[in-house]
C-alpha positions in Angstrom: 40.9 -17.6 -34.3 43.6 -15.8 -32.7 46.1 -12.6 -34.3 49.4 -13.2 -33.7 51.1 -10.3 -32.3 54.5 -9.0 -31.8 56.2 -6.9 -30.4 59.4 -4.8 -30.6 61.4 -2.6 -28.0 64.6 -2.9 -29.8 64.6 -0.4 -31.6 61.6 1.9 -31.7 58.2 0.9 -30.2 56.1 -1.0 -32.1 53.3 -3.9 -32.2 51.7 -5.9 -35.2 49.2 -8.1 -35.6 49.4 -10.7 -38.3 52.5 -8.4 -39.6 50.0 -5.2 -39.4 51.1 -2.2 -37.4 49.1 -1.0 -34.4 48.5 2.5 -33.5 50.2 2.7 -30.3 49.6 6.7 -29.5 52.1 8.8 -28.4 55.6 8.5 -26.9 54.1 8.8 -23.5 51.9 5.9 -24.2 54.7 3.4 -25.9 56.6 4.1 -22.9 54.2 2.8 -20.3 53.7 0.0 -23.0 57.6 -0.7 -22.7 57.9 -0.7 -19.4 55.5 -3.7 -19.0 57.2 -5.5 -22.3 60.3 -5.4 -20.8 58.4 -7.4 -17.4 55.9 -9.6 -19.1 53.8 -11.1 -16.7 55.1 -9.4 -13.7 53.7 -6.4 -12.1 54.7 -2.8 -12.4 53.4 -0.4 -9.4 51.3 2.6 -11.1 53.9 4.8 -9.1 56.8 3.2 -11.3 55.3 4.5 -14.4 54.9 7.8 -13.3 57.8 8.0 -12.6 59.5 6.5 -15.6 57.5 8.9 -17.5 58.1 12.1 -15.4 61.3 11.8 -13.2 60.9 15.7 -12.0 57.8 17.3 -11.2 54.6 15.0 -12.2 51.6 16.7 -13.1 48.8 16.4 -10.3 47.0 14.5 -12.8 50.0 12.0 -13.4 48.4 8.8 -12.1 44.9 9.6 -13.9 47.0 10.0 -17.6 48.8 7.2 -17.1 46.0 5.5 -16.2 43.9 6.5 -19.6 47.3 5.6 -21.3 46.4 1.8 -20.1 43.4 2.0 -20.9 43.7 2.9 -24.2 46.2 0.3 -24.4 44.1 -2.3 -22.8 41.4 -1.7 -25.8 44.0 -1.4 -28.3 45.3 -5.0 -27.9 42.1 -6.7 -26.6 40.4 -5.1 -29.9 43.8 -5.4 -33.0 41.9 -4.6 -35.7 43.3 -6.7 -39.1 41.5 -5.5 -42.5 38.8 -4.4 -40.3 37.6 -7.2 -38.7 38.4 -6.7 -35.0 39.7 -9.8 -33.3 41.1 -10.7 -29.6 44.8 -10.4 -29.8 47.1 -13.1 -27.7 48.2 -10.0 -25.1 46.5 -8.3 -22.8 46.7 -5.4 -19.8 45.9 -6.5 -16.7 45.4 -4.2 -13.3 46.1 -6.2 -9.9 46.0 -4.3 -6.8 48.6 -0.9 -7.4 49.9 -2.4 -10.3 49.5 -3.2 -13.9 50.9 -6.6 -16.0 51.0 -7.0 -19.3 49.7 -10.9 -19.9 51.4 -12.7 -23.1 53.9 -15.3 -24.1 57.3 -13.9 -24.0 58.1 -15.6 -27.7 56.2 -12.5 -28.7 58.9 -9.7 -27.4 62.0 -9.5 -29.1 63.5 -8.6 -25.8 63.0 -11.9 -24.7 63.8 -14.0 -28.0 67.2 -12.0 -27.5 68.1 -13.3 -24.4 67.0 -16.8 -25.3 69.1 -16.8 -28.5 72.1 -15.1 -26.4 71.8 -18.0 -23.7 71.6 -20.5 -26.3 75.0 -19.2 -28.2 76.4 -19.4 -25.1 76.0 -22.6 -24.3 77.0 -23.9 -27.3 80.7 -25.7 -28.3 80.1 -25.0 -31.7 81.6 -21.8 -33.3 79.5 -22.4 -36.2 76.6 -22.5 -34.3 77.3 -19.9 -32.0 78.0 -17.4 -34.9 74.4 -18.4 -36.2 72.6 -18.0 -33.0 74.3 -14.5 -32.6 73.8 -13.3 -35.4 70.2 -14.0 -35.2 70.0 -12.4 -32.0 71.5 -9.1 -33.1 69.4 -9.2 -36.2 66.8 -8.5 -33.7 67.9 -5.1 -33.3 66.6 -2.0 -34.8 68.7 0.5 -33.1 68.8 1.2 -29.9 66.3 0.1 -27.5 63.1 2.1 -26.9 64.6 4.3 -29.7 61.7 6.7 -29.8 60.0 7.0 -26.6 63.2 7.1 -23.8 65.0 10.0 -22.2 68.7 9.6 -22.0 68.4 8.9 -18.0 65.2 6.5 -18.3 67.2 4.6 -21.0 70.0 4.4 -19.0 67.2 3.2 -16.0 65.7 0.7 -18.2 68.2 -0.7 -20.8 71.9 -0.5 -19.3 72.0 -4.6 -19.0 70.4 -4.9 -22.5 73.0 -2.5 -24.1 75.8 -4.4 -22.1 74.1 -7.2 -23.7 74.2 -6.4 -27.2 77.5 -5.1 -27.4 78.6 -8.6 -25.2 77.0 -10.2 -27.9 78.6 -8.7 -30.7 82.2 -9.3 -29.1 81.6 -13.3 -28.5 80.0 -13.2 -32.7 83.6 -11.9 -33.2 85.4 -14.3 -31.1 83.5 -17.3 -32.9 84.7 -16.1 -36.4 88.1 -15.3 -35.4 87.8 -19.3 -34.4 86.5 -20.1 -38.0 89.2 -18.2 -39.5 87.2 -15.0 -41.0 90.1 -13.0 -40.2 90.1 -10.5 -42.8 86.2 -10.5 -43.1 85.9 -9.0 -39.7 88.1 -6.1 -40.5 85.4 -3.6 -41.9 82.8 -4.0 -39.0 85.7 -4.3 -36.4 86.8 -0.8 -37.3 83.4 0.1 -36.9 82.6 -0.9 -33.8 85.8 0.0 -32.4 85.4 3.3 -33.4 81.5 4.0 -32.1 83.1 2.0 -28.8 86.8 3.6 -28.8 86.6 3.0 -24.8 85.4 -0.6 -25.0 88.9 -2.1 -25.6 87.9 -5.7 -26.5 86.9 -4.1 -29.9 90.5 -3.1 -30.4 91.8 -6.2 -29.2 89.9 -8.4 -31.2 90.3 -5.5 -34.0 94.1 -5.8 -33.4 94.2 -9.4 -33.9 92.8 -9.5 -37.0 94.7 -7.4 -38.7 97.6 -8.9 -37.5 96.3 -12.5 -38.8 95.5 -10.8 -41.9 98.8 -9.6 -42.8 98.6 -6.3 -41.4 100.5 -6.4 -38.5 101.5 -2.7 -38.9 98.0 -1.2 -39.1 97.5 -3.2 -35.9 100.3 -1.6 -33.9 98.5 1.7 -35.3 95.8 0.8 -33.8 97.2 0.3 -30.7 99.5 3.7 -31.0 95.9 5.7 -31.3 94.3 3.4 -28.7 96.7 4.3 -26.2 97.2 7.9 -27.2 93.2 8.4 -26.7 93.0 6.3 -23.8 95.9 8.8 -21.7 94.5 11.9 -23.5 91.0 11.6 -22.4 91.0 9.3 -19.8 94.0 9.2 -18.5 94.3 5.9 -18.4 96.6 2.9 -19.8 95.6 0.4 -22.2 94.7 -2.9 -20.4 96.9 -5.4 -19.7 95.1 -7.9 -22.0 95.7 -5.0 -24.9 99.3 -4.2 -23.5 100.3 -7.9 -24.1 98.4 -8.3 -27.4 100.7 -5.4 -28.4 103.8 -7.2 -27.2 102.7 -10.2 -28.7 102.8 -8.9 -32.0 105.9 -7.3 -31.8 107.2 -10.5 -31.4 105.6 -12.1 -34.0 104.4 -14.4 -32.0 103.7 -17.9 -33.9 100.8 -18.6 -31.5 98.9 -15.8 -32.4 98.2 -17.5 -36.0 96.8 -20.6 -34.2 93.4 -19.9 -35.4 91.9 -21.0 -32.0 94.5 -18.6 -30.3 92.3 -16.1 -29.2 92.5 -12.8 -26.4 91.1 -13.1 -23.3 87.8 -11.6 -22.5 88.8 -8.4 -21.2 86.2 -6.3 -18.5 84.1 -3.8 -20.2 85.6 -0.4 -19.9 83.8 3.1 -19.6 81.2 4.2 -22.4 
């Protein structure tokens, strides 16, 4: 019979078989293995992963490592060994032509069961539901992807839509409960987020709001005071105009803005 293997790029690098870890050799090595997790079934020139693993000045010998790297690889997977009995696992490297492929069913990448759930929440009418799905999705994560085996720059290369993603998902969980009325619930991580993200100013909208639906309309035009004091300081810039009339709005005291299906418009990202 078949191990069933998974594997996981959010976060560090890792692969199990029938919940047993593999030995997946060194950083170099999980790297190439990433690469081709995050493009199941689809082929990745040899030339890509040399240069994913050295963007300045490859070795002569770059093609030939990376090369053993698959290799290894290749046994590693077609050989998971579970209480010492080796077994075929469900996954498998594949060379075709000047590329590689790594052969298995998606289900088995967290990558992938993360966009699946994320599509799914999206679809859905249900905030209820939507909350659930999210949250599963962002249970996936283990910090950030390819924790252990990226660069800053091949991170960036690899995983800037999948961060984008993540934090995208984490805004629309919010939105949801803010429409189920966990106003004051929301408070702790919201000041959390909004502070590892003090550029990303649907945090502090959705942060703002809140507060103010919690009673603490004051600490949310603090917010806003330090938002905008950071934002001009370090940026340069003004708050957006979805922030500026959240700020109005609760001067006011606007009624609407304790409907609890009243809630900000989805603002663009701003800089990291």
């Amino acid at each position: 019979m078949d191990s069933t293997i998974e594997f996981q790029v959010l976060g560090p690098v890792r692969a199990h078989v029938d919940g047993h870890p593999l030995e997946l050799g060194d950083s170099k090595q999980r790297l190439v293995l990433a690469v081709l997790l995050l493009e199941p079934n689809r082929l990745v020139p040899l030339e890509r992963l040399v240069d994913l693993l050295w963007p300045q000045s490859p070795p002569t010998s770059s093609r030939r490592i990376v090369q053993a790297h698959l290799s290894r690889l290749r046994t590693t997977l077609s050989h998971a060994r579970h209480n010492g009995t080796s077994r075929p696992a469900e996954a498998a490297v594949v060379r075709h032509g000047p590329g590689y492929m790594l052969t298995c069913d998606p289900e088995r990448i967290d990558e992938h069961r993360f966009w699946v759930l994320l599509e799914r929440a999206r679809r859905s009418t249900d905030a209820q539901e939507k909350v659930r799905l999210l949250r599963e999705a962002l249970d996936l994560w283990r910090g950030p992807a390819l924790a252990d085996v990226a660069t800053e720059n091949v991170h960036d290369e690899l995983c800037r839509g999948l961060d984008e993603a993540r934090l995208s998902a984490f805004e629309e969980r919010f939105v949801a409960e803010l429409q189920l009325g966990h106003d004051g619930r929301l408070i702790a991580e919201l000041i959390d987020m909004a502070a590892r993200h003090p550029f990303r100013q649907r945090f502090t909208e959705l942060l703002m709001f809140a507060l103010y639906r919690d009673g603490q309309a004051v600490e949310a035009l603090a917010v806003y005071a330090r938002t905008r004091q950071r934002l001009d300081s370090e940026l340069g810039l003004e708050p957006s105009i979805e922030l500026r009339h959240l700020h109005l709005a609760i001067l006011r005291g606007d009624p609407l803005l304790q409907h609890r299906l009243t809630v900000p418009p989805r603002a663009e990202p701003a800089p990291e």
